[in-house]
C-alpha positions as CSV (number, residue, x, y, z in Angstrom):
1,X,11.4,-6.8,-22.9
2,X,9.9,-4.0,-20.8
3,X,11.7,-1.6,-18.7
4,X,11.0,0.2,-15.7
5,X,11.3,3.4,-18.0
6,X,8.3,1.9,-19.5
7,X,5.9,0.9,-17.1
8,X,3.1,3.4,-16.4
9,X,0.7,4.6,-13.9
10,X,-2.3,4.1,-16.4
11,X,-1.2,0.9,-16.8
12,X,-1.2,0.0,-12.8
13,X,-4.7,1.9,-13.0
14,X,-6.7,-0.1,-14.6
15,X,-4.9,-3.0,-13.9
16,X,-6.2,-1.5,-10.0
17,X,-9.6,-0.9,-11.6
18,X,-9.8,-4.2,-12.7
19,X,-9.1,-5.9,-9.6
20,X,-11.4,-3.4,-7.6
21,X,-14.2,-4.3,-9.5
22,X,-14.1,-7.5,-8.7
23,X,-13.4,-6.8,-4.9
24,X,-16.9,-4.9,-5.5
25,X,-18.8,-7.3,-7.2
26,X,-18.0,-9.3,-3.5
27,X,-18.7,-6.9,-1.5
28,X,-22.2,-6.1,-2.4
29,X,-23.1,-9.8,-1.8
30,X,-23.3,-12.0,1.0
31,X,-20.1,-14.1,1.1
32,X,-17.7,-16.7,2.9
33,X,-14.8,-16.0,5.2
34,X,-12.2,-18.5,5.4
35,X,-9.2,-18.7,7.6
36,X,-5.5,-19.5,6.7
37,X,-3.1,-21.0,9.0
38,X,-2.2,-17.9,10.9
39,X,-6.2,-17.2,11.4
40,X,-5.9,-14.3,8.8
41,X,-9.1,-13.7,6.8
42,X,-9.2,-15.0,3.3
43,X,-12.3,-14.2,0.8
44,X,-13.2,-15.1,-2.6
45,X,-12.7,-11.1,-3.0
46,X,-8.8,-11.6,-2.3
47,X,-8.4,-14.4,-5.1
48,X,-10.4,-13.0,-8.0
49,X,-8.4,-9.9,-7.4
50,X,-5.4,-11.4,-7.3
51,X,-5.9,-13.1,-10.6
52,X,-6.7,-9.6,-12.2
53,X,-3.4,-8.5,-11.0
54,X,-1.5,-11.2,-12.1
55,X,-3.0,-11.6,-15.8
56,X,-2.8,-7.2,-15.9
57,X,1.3,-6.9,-14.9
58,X,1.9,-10.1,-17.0
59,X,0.3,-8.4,-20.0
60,X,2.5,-5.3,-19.1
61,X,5.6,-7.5,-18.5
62,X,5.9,-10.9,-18.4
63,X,9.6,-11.1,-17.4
64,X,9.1,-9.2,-14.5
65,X,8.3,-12.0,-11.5
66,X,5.6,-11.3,-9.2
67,X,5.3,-12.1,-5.4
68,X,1.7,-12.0,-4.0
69,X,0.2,-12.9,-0.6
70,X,-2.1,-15.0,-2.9
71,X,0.3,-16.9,-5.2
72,X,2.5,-19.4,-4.0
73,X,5.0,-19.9,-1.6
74,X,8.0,-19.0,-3.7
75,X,11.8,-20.2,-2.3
76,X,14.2,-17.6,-0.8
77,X,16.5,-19.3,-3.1
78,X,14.3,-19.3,-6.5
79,X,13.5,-15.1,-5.8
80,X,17.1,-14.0,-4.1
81,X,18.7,-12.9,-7.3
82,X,15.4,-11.0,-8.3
83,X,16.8,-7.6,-9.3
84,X,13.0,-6.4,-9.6
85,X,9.5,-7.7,-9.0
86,X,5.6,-7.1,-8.7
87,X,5.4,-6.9,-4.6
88,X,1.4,-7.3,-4.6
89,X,-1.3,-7.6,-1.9
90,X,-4.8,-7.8,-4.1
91,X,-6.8,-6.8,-1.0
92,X,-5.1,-5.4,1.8
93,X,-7.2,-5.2,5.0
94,X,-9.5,-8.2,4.6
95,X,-10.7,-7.6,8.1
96,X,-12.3,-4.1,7.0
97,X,-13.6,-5.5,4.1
98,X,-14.9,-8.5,6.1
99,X,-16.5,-5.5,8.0
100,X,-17.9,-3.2,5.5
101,X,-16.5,-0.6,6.1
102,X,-14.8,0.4,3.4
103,X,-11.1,0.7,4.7
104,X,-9.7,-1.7,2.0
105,X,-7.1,-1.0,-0.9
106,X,-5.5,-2.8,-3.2
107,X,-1.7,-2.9,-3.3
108,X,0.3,-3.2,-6.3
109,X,4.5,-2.5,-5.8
110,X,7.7,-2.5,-8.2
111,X,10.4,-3.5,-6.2
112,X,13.9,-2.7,-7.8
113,X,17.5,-3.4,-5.9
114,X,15.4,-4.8,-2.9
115,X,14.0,-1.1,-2.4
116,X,10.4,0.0,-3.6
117,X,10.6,2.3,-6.7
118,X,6.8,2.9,-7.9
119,X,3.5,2.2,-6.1
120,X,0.0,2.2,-6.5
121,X,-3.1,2.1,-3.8
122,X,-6.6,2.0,-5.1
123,X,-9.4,2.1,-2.1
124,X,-12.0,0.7,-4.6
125,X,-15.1,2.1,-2.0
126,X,-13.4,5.9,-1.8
127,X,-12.5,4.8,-5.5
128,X,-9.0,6.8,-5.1
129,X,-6.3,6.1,-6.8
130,X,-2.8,6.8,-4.8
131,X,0.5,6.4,-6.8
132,X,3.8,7.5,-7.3
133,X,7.4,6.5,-8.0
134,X,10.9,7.3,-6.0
135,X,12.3,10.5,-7.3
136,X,9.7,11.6,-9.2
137,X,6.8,12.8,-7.2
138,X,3.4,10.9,-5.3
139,X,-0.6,11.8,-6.4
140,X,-3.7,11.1,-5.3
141,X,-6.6,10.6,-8.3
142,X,-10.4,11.0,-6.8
143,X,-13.0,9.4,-8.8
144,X,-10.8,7.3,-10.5
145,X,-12.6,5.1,-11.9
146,X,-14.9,8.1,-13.5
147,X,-11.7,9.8,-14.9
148,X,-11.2,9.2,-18.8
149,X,-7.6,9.8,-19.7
150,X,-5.2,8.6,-22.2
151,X,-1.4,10.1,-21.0
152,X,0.4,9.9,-17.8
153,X,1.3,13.6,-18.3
154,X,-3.1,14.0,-18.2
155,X,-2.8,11.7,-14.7
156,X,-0.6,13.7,-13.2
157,X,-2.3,17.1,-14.2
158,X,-5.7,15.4,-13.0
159,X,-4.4,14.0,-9.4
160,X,-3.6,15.9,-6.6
161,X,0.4,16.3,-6.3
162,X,1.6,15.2,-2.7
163,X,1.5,16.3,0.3
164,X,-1.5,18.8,0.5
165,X,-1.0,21.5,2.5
166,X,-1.4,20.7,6.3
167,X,-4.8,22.3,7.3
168,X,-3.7,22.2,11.2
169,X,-1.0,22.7,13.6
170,X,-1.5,19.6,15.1
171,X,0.9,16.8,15.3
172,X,-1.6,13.5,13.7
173,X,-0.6,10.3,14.2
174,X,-1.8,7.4,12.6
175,X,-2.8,4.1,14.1
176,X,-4.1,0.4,12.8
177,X,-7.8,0.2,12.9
178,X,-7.4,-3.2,13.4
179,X,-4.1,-3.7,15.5
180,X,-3.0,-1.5,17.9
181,X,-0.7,-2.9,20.2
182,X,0.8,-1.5,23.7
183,X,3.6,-0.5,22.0
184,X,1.8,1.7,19.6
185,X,0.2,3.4,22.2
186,X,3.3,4.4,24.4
187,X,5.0,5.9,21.4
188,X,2.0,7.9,20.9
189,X,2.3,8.9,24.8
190,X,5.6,10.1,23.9
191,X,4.7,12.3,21.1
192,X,2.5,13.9,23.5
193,X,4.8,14.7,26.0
194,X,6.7,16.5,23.2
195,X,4.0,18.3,21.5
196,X,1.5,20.7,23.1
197,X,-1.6,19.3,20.5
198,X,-1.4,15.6,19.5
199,X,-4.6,14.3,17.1
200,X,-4.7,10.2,16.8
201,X,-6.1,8.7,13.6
202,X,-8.0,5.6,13.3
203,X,-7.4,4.2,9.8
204,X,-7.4,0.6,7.7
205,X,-4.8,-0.7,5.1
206,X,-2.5,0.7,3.4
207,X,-4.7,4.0,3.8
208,X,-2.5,4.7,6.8
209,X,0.5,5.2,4.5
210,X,-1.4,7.1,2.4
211,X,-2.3,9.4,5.0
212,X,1.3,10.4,5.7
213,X,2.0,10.4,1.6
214,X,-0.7,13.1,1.8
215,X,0.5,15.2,5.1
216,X,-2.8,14.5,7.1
217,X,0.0,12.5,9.4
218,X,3.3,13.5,10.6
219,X,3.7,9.6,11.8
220,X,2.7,6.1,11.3
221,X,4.2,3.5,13.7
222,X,3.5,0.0,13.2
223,X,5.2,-1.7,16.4
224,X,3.0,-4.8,15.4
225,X,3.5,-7.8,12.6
226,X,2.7,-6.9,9.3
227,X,4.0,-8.6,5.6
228,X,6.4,-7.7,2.8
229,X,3.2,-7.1,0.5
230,X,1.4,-5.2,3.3
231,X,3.7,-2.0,3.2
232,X,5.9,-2.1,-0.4
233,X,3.3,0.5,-2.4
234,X,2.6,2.4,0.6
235,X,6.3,2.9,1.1
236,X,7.2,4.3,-2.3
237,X,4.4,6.5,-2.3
238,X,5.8,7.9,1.0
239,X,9.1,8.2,-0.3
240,X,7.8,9.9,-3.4
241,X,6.1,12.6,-1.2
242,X,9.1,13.3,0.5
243,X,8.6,11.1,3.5
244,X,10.6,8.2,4.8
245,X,10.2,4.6,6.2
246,X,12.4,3.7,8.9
247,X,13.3,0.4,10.9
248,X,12.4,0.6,14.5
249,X,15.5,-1.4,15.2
250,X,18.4,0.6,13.5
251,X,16.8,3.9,12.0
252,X,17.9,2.3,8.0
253,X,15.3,2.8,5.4
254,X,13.2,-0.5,4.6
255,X,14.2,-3.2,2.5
256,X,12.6,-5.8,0.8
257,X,12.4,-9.4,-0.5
258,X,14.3,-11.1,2.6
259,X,14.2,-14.4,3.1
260,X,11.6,-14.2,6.1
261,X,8.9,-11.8,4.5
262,X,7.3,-11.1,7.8
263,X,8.2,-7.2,8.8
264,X,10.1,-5.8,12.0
265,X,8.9,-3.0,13.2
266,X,8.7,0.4,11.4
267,X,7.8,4.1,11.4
268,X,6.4,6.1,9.0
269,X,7.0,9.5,9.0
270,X,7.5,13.4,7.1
């Protein structure tokens, strides 16, 4: 049986590797775009990654379950005694991939106690690796896919530990490429009637938690719909740099595997 103990971030990497090469392989062709019943984008890039995920974390440990927005509809009643699970999104913003423009990641979260405890974000096009795990530190790998190494102590001393050091004064907020909503924008006004120099961020995916994770953001609000498997890696690497995700509704840190997977609204912030 594996552990938590025992799962590693070279492990996640290459299972991310994996799965971003064959988002790639899709992405440098022409290809098909169908629709799901809640008109959200679905390509053949989403389920060939999502296979490469499932076969790498089974191979890493099969008795851990795994909940993807590509598997199946699993019952609130088979997965509520789940003490820990894969919380995966293979490619997370479809729409920017459907794009081109690069702004895609995929999404790959342990889930322990209904609480993220390690996660990992690969942007296969930057071909950056993001990771990190609840009490022990978040890092950010460039070139990752280029890097040969062989220990997690050698990850960790080739990755960037996070947050960088701010390079301005300004307060940066980050905001959905794809979906920003009135609600968004009015917190944002009130940030600016707080702070004398307010910069707004356009970003994709996940990458918006990264953003924070790396302290090029001071918040992230996401007043809009978004899934389980949308935020679960971005959150533990937030919480692993020090940051914190917060229900809009009641200020309590975010919790996971409910029996309605859509998410309330949130903030993201250091």
């Amino acid at each position: 049986m594996v552990t938590v103990s025992n799962v590693n971030f070279i492990e996640l990497l290459q299972v991310s590797l994996k799965a971003g090469q064959e988002i790639l392989d899709v992405y440098a062709q022409d290809f098909d775009v169908a629709f799901k019943e809640d008109d959200s984008p679905l390509t053949e890039a989403d389920q060939r990654a999502d296979q490469a995920i499932r076969t790498g974390l089974q191979a890493i440990s099969a008795d851990i379950p795994i909940l993807s927005e590509e598997g199946r509809d699993i019952p609130y009643a088979e997965r509520q005694d789940w003490d820990r699970f894969w919380l995966v999104d293979p490619l997370d913003g479809t729409k920017e991939f459907v794009k081109k423009n690069g702004e895609f990641t995929v999404n790959i979260a342990l889930i322990e106690g209904n609480f993220p405890l390690m996660g990992a974000i690969y942007a296969p096009v930057l071909d950056v690796f993001y990771f990190g795990k609840v009490g022990d530190g978040a890092y950010k790998l460039e070139q990752a896919s280029k890097v040969s190494i062989t220990s997690e102590a050698q990850l960790k001393d080739k990755s960037i530990r996070l947050p960088e050091k701010a390079s301005s004064s300004a307060v940066n907020i980050v905001a959905s490429r794809s979906h920003m909503s009135n609600d968004t924008e009015a917190f944002i006004d009130r940030i600016k009637q707080k702070h004398e120099k307010v910069e707004v961020v356009s970003a994709g995916s996940s990458l918006k938690f990264c953003l924070v994770a790396e302290g090029k953001a001071t918040y992230y609000p996401r007043f809009a719909p978004t899934m389980e498997w949308d935020t679960g890696a971005g959150q533990a690497i937030v919480e692993a740099s020090g940051g914190k995700v917060t229900r809009h509704d009641d200020g309590e840190r975010f919790d996971y595997n409910r029996e309605n997977l859509k998410n309330g609204w949130f903030l993201v912030e250091r």
